[in-house]
C-alpha positions in Angstrom: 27.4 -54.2 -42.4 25.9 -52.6 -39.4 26.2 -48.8 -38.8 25.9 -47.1 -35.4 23.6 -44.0 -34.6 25.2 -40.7 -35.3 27.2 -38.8 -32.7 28.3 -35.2 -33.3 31.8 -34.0 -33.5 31.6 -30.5 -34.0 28.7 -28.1 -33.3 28.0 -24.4 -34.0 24.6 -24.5 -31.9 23.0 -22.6 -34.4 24.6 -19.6 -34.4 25.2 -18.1 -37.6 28.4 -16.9 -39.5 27.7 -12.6 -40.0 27.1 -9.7 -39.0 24.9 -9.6 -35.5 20.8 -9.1 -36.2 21.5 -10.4 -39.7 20.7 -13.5 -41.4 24.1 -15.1 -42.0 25.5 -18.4 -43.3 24.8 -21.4 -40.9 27.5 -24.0 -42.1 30.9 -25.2 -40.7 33.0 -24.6 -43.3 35.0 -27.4 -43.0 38.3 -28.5 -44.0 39.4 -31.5 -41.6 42.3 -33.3 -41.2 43.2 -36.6 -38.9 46.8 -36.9 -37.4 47.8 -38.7 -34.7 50.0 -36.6 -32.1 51.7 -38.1 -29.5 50.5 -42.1 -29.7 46.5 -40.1 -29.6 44.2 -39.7 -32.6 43.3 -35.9 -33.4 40.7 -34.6 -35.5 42.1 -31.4 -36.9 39.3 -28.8 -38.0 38.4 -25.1 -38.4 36.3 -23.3 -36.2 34.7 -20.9 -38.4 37.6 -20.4 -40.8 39.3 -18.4 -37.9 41.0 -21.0 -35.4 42.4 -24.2 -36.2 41.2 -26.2 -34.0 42.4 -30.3 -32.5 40.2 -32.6 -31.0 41.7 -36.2 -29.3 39.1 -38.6 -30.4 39.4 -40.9 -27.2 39.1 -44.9 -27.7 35.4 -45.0 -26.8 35.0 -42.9 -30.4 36.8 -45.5 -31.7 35.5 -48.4 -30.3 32.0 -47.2 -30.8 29.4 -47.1 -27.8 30.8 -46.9 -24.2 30.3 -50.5 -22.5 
């Protein structure tokens, strides 16, 4: 079995979940779903526990890398 190298998906770029000036929680908090809407694959996630958001995961995701 050969695995590829990591790609990210989602990203908070290091901001943190709190009050500003304070040292809050730095995770995603996440509760992801896959569905496929409309003959494309989406990645279903929330941003922060306030939006839901959807991401179409394109064919080179799928495929692996871009040739």
């Amino acid at each position: 079995m050969w695995f590829d190298e990591p790609r990210f998906l989602m990203d908070h770029n290091g901001v943190s979940l709190g009050k500003p000036g304070t040292k809050g929680r730095l995770d995603l908090a996440l509760y992801a779903s896959f569905t496929v809407r409309q003959g494309k694959p989406v990645l279903w996630y929330s941003e922060r526990k306030f939006f839901l958001l959807g991401r179409v995961i394109g064919p080179e995701w799928l495929r692996g890398k871009a040739e």
